[in-house]
KOLPA-888676 format. One record per residue: chain; x, y, z of N, C-alpha, C, O, CB in turn; residue number from 1; residue in three letters. Coordinates in nm, 3 decimals. Glycine has a CB too. Layout:
BEGIN
+-----+---------+---------+---------+---------+---------+---------+---------+---------+---------+---------+---------+---------+---------+---------+---------+-----+------+
| mol |    n.xx |    n.yy |    n.zz |   ca.xx |   ca.yy |   ca.zz |    c.xx |    c.yy |    c.zz |    o.xx |    o.yy |    o.zz |   cb.xx |   cb.yy |   cb.zz | seq | type |
+-----+---------+---------+---------+---------+---------+---------+---------+---------+---------+---------+---------+---------+---------+---------+---------+-----+------+
|   A |       X |       Y |       Z |       X |       Y |       Z |       X |       Y |       Z |       X |       Y |       Z |       X |       Y |       Z | NUM |  ALA |
...
+-----+---------+---------+---------+---------+---------+---------+---------+---------+---------+---------+---------+---------+---------+---------+---------+-----+------+
END
This chain:
BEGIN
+-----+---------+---------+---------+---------+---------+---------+---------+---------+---------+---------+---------+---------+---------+---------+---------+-----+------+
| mol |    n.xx |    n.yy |    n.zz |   ca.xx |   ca.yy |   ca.zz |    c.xx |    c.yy |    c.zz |    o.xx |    o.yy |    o.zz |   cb.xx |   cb.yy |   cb.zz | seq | type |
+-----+---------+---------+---------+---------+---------+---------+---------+---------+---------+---------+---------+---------+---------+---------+---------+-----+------+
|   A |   0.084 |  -0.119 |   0.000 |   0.000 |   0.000 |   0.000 |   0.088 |   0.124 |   0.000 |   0.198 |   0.126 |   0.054 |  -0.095 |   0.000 |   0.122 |   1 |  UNK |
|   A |   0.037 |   0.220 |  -0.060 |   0.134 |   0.363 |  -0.075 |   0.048 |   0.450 |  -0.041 |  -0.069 |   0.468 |  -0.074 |   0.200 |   0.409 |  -0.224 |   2 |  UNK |
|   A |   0.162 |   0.532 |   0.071 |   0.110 |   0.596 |   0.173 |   0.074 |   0.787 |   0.078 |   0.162 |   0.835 |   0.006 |   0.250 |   0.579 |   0.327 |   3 |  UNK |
|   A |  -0.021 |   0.838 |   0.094 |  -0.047 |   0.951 |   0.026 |  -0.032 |   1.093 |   0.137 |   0.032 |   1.090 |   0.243 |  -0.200 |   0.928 |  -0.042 |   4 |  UNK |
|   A |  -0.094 |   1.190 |   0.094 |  -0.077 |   1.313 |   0.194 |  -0.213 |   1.308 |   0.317 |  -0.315 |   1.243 |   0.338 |  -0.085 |   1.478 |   0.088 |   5 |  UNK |
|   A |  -0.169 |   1.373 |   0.351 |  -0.262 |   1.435 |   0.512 |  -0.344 |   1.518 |   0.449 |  -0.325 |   1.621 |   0.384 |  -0.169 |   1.536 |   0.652 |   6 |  UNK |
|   A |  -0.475 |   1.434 |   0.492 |  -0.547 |   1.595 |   0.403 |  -0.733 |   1.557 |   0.479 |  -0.763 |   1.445 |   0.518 |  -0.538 |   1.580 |   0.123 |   7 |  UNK |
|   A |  -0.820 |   1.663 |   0.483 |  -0.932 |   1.669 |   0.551 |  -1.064 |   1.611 |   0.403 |  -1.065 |   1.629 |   0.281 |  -0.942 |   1.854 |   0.627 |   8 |  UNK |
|   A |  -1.155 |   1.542 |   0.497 |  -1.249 |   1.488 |   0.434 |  -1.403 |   1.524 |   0.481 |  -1.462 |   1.447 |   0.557 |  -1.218 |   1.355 |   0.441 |   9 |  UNK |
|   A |  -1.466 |   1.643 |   0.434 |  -1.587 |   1.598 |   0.491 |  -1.736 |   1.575 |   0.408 |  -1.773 |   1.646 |   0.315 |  -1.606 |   1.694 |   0.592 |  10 |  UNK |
|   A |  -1.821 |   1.440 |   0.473 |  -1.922 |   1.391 |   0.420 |  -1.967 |   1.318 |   0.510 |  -1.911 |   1.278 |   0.612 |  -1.906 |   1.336 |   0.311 |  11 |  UNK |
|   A |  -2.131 |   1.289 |   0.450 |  -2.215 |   1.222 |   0.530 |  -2.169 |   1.091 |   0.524 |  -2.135 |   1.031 |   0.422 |  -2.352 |   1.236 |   0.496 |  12 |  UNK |
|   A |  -2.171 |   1.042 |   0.664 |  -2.164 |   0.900 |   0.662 |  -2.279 |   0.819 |   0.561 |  -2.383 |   0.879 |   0.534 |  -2.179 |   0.858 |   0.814 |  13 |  UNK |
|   A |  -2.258 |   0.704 |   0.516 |  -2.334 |   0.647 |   0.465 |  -2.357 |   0.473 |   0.531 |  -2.460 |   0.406 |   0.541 |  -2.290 |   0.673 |   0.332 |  14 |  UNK |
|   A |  -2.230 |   0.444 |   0.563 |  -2.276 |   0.288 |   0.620 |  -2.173 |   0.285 |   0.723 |  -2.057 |   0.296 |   0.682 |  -2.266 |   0.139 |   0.503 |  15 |  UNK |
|   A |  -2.190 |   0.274 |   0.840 |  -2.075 |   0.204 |   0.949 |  -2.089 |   0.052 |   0.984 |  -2.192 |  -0.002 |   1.024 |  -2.084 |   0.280 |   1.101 |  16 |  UNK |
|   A |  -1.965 |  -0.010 |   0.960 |  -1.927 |  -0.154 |   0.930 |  -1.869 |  -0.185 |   1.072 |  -1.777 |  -0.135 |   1.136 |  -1.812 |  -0.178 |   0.794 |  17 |  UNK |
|   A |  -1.931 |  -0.257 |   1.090 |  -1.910 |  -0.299 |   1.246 |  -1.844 |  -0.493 |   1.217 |  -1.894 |  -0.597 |   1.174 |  -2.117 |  -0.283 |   1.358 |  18 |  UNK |
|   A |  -1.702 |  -0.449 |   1.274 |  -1.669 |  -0.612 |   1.220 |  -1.693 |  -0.758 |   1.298 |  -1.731 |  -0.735 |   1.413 |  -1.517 |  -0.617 |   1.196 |  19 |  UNK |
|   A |  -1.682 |  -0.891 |   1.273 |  -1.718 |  -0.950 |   1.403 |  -1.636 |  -1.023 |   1.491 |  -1.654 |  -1.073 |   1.602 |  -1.808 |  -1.026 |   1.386 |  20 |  UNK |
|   A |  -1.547 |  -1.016 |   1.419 |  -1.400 |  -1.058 |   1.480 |  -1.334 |  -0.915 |   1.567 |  -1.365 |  -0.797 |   1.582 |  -1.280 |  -1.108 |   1.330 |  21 |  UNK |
|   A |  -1.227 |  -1.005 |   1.608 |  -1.112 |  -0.843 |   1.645 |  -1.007 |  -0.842 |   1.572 |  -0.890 |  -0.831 |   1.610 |  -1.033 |  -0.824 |   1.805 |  22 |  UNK |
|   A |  -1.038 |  -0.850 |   1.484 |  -0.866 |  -0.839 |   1.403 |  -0.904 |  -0.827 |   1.266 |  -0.836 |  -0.876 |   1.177 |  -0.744 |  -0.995 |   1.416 |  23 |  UNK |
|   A |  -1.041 |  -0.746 |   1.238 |  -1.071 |  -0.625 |   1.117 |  -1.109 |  -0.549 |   1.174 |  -1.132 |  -0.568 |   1.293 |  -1.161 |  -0.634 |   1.005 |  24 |  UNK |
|   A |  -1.134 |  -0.416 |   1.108 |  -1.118 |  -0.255 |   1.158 |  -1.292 |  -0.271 |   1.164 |  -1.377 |  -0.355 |   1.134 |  -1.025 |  -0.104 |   1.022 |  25 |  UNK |
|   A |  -1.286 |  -0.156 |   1.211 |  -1.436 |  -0.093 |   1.217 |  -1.448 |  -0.006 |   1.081 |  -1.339 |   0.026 |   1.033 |  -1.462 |   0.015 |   1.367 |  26 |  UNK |
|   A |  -1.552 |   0.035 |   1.018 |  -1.454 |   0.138 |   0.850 |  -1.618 |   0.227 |   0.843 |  -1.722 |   0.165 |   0.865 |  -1.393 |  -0.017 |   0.608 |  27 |  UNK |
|   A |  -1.619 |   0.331 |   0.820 |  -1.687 |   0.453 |   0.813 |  -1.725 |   0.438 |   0.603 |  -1.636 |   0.384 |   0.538 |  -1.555 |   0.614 |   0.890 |  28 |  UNK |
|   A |  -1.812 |   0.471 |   0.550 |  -1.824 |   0.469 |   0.389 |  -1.875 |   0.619 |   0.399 |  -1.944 |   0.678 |   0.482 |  -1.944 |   0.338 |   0.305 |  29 |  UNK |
|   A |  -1.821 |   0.652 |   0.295 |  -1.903 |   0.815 |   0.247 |  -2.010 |   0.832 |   0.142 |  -2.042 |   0.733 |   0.075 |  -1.796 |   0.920 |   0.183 |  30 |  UNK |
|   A |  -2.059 |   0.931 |   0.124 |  -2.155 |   0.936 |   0.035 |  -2.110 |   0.957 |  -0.100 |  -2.145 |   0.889 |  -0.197 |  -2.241 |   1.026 |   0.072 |  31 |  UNK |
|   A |  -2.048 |   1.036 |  -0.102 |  -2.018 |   1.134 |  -0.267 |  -1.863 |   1.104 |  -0.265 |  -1.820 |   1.159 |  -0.366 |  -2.056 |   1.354 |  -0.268 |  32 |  UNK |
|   A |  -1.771 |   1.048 |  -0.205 |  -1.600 |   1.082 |  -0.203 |  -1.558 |   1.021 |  -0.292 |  -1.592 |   0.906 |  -0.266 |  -1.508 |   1.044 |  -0.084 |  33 |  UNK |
|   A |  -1.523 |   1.021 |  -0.354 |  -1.396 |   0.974 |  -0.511 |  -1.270 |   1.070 |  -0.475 |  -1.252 |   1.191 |  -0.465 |  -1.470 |   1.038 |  -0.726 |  34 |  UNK |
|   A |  -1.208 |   0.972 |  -0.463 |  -1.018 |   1.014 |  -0.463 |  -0.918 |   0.930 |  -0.514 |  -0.886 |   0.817 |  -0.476 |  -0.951 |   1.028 |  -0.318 |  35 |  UNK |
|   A |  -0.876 |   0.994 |  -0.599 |  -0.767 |   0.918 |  -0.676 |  -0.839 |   0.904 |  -0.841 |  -0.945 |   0.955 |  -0.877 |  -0.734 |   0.746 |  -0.590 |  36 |  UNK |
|   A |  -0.770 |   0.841 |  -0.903 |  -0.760 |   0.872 |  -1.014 |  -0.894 |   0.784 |  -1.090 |  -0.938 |   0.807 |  -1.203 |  -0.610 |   0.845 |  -1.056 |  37 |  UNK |
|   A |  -0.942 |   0.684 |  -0.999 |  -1.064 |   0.587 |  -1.063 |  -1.208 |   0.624 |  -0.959 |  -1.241 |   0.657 |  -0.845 |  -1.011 |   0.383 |  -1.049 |  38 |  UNK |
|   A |  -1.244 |   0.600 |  -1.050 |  -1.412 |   0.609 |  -0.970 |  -1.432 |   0.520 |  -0.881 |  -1.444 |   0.546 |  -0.761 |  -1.542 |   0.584 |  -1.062 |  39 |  UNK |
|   A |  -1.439 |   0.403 |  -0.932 |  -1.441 |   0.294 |  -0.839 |  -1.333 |   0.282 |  -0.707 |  -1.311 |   0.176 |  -0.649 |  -1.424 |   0.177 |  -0.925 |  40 |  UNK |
|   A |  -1.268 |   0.413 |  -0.672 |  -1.186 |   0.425 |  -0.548 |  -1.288 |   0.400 |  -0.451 |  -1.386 |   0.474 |  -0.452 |  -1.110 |   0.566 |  -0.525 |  41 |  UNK |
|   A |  -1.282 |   0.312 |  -0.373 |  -1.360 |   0.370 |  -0.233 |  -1.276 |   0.429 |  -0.102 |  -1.180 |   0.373 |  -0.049 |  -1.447 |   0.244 |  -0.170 |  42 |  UNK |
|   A |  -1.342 |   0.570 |  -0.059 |  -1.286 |   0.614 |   0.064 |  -1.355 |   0.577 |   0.166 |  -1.470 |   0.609 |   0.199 |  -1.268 |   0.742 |   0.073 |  43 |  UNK |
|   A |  -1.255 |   0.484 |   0.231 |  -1.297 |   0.499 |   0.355 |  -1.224 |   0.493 |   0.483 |  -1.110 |   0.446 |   0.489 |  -1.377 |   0.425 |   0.362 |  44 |  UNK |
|   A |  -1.300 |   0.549 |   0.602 |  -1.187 |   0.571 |   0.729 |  -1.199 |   0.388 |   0.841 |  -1.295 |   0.312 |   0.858 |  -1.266 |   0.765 |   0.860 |  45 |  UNK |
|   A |  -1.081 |   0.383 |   0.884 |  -1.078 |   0.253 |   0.932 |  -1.049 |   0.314 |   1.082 |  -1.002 |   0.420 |   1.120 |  -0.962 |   0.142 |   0.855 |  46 |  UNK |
|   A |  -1.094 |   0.211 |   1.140 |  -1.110 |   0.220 |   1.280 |  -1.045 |   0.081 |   1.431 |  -1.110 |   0.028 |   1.521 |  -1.275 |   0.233 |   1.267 |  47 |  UNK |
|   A |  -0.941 |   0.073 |   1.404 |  -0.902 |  -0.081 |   1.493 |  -0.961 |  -0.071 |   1.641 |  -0.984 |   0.023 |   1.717 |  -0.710 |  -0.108 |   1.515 |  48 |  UNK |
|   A |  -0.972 |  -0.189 |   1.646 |  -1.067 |  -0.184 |   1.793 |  -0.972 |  -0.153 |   1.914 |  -1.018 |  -0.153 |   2.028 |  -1.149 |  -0.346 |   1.830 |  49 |  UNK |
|   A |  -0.820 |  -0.124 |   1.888 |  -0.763 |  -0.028 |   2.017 |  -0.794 |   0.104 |   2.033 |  -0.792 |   0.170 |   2.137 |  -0.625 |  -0.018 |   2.021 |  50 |  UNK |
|   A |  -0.826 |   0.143 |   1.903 |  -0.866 |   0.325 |   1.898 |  -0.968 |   0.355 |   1.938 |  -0.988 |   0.467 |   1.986 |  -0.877 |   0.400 |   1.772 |  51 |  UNK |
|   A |  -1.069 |   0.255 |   1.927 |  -1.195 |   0.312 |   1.974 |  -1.243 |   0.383 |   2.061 |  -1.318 |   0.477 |   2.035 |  -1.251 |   0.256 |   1.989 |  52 |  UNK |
|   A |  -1.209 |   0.350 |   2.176 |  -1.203 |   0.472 |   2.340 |  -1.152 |   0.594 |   2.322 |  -1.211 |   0.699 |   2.347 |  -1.098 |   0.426 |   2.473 |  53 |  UNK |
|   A |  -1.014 |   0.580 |   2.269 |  -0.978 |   0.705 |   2.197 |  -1.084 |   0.796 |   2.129 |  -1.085 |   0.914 |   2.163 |  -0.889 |   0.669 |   2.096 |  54 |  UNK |
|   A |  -1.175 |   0.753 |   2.036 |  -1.231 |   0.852 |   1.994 |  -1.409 |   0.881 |   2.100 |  -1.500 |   0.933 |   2.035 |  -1.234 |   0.816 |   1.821 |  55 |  UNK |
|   A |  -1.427 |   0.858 |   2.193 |  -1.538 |   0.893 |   2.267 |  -1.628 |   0.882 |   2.171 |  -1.722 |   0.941 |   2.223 |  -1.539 |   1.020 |   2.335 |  56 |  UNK |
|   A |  -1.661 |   0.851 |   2.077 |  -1.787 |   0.841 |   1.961 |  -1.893 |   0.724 |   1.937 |  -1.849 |   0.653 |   1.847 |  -1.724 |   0.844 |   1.827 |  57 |  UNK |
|   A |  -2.000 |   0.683 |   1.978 |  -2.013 |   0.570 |   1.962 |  -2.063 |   0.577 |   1.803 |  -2.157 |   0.647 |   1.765 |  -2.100 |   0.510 |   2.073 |  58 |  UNK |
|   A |  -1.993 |   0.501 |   1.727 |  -1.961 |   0.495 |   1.578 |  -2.118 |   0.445 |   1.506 |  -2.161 |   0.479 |   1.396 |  -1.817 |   0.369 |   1.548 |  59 |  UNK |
|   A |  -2.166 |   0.379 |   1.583 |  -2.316 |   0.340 |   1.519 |  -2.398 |   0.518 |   1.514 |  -2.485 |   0.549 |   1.433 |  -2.423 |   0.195 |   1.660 |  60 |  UNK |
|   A |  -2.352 |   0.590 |   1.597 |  -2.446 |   0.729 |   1.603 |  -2.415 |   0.821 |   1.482 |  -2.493 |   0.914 |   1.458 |  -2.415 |   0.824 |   1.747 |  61 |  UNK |
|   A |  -2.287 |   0.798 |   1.390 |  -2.249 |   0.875 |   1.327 |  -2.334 |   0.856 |   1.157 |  -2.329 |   0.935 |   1.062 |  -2.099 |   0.860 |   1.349 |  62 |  UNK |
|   A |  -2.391 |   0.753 |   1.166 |  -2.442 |   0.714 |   1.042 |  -2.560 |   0.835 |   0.998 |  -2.659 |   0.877 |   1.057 |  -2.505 |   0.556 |   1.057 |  63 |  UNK |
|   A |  -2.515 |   0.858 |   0.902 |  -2.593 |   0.992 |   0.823 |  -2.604 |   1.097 |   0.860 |  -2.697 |   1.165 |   0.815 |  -2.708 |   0.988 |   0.796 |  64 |  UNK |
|   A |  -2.509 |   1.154 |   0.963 |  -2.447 |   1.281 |   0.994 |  -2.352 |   1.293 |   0.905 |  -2.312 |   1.201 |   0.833 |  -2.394 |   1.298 |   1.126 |  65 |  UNK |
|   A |  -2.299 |   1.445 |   0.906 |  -2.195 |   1.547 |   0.791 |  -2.068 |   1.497 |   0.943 |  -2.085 |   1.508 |   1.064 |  -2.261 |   1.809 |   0.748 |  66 |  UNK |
|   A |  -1.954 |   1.446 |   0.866 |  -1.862 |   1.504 |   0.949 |  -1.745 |   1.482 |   0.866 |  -1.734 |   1.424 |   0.757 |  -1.855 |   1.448 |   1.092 |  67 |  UNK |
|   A |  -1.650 |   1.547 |   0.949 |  -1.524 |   1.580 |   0.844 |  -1.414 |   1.539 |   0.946 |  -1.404 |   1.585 |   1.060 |  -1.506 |   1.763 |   0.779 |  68 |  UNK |
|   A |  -1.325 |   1.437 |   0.884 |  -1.218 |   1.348 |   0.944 |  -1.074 |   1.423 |   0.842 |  -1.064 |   1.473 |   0.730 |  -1.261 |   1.142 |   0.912 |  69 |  UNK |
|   A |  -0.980 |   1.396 |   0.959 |  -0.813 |   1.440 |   0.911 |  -0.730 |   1.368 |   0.913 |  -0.741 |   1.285 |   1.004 |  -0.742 |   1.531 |   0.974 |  70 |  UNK |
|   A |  -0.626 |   1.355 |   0.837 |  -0.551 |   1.215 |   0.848 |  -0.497 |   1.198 |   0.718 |  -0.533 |   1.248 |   0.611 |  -0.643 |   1.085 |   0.887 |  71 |  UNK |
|   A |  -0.396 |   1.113 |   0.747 |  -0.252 |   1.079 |   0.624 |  -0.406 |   0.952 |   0.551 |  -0.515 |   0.932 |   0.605 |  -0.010 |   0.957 |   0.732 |  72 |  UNK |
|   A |  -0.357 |   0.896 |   0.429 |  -0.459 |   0.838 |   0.340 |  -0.313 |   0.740 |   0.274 |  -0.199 |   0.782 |   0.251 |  -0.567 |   0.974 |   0.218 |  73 |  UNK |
|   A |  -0.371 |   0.598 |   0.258 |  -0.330 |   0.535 |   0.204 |  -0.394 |   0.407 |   0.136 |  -0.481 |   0.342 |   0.193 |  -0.256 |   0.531 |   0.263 |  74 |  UNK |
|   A |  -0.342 |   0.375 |   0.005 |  -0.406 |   0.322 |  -0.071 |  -0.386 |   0.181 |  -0.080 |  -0.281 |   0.127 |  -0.113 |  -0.394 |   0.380 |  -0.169 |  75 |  UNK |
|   A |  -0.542 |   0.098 |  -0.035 |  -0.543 |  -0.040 |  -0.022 |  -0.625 |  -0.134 |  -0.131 |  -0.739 |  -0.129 |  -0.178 |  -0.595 |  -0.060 |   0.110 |  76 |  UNK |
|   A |  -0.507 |  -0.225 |  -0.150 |  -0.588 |  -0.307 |  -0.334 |  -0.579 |  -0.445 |  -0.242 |  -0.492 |  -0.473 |  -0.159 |  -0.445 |  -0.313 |  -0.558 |  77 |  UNK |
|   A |  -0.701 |  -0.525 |  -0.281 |  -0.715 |  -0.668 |  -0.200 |  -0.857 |  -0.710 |  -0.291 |  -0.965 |  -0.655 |  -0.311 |  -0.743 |  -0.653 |   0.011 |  78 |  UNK |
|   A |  -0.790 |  -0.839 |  -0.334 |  -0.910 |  -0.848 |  -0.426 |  -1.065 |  -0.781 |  -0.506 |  -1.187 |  -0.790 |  -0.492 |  -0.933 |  -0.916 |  -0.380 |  79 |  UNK |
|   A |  -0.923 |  -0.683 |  -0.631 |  -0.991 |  -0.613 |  -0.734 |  -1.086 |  -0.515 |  -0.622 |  -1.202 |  -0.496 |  -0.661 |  -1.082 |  -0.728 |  -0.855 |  80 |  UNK |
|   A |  -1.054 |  -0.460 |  -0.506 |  -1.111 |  -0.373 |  -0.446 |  -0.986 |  -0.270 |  -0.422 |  -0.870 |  -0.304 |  -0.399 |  -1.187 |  -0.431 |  -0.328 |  81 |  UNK |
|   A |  -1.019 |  -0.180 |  -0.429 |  -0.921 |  -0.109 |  -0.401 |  -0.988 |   0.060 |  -0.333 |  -1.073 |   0.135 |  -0.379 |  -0.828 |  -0.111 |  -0.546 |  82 |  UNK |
|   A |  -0.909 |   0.069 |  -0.215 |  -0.965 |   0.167 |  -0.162 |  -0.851 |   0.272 |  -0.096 |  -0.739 |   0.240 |  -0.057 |  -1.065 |   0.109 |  -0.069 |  83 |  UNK |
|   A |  -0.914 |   0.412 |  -0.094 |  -0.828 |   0.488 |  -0.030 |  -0.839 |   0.526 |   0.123 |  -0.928 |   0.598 |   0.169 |  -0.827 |   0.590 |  -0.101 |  84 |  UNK |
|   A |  -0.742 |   0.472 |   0.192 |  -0.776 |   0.443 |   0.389 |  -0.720 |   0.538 |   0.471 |  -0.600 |   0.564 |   0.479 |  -0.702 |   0.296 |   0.466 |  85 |  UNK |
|   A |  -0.815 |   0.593 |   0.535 |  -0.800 |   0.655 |   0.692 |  -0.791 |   0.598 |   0.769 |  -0.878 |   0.511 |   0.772 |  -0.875 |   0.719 |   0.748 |  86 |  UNK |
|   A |  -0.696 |   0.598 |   0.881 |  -0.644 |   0.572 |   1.024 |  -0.726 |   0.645 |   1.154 |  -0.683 |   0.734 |   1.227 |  -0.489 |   0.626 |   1.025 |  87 |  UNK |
|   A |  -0.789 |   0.613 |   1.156 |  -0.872 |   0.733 |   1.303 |  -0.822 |   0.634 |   1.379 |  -0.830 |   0.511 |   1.387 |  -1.085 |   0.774 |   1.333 |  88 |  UNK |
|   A |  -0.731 |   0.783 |   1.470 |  -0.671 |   0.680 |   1.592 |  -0.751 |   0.765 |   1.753 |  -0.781 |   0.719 |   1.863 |  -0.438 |   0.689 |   1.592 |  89 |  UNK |
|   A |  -0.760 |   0.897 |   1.695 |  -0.844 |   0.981 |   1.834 |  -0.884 |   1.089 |   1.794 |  -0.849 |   1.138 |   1.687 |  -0.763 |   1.022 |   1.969 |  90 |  UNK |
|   A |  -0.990 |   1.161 |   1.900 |  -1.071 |   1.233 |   1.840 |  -1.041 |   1.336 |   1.807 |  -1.133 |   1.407 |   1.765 |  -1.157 |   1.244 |   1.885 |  91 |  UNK |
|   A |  -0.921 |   1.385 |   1.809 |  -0.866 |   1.509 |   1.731 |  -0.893 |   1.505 |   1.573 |  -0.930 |   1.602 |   1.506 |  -0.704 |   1.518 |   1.753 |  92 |  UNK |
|   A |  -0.874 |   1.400 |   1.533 |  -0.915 |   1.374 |   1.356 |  -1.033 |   1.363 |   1.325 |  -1.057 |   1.304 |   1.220 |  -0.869 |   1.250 |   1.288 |  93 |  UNK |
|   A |  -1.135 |   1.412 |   1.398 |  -1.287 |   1.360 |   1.375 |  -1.392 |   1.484 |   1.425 |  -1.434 |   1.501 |   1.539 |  -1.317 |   1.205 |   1.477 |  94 |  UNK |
|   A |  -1.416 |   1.551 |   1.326 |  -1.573 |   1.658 |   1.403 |  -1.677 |   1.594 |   1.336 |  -1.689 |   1.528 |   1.232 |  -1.593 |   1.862 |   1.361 |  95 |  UNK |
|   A |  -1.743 |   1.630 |   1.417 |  -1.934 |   1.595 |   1.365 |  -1.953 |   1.761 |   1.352 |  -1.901 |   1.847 |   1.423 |  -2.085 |   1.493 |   1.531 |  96 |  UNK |
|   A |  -2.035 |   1.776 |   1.250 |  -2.080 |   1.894 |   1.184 |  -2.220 |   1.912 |   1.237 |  -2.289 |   2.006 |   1.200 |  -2.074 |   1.884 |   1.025 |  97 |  UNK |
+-----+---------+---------+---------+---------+---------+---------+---------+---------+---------+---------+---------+---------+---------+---------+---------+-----+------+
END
C-alpha cells in the first residue's frame, strides 16, 4: 500500500461496518468521495478496535451525519477492491458537523 498526503475529508456518513472478529477494523463509507484517479476508489476511514475509546464516539451514532475526518490516506488493493484508507486513531481527527 502507498502511503499519500494528510489531508481533511468531509461527508455524510453512509454505512458504518461494524466487524465480528477483532482483528478487522471498524470502516466509516461516504456518500459522494472519489479520490484518486478511478471512480471505483472507495474512501474509507478505518477504525481498529484499540482506537476506539480514543475517539469517545459511539460509531453506530455517526451514520448519516456530515462530518469531516483528518488524516494521512493510504491506498489499499485486496481483491480487485481497491480503496483509499484513513487511520482514526483519536478524536482530534474527527468533528461531527
Amino acid at each position: 500500500s502507498s502511503s499519500l498526503d494528510s489531508i481533511t475529508v468531509c461527508d455524510t456518513v453512509r454505512e458504518v461496518y461494524i466487524p465480528t472478529g477483532t482483528s478487522s477494523p471498524y470502516k466509516l463509507y461516504f456518500e459522494d468521495i472519489v479520490l484518486g484517479e478511478r471512480r471505483d476508489d472507495l474512501f474509507s476511514v478505518i477504525i481498529w478496535q484499540n482506537n476506539l475509546a480514543e475517539l469517545e464516539t459511539n460509531l453506530n451514532s455517526l451514520y448519516g451525519k456530515r462530518i469531516c475526518v483528518f488524516g494521512k490516506t493510504r491506498r489499499y488493493t485486496s481483491n480487485n477492491i481497491s480503496e483509499i484508507q484513513m487511520n482514526l486513531e483519536d478524536s482530534s481527527q474527527l468533528t461531527i458537523e
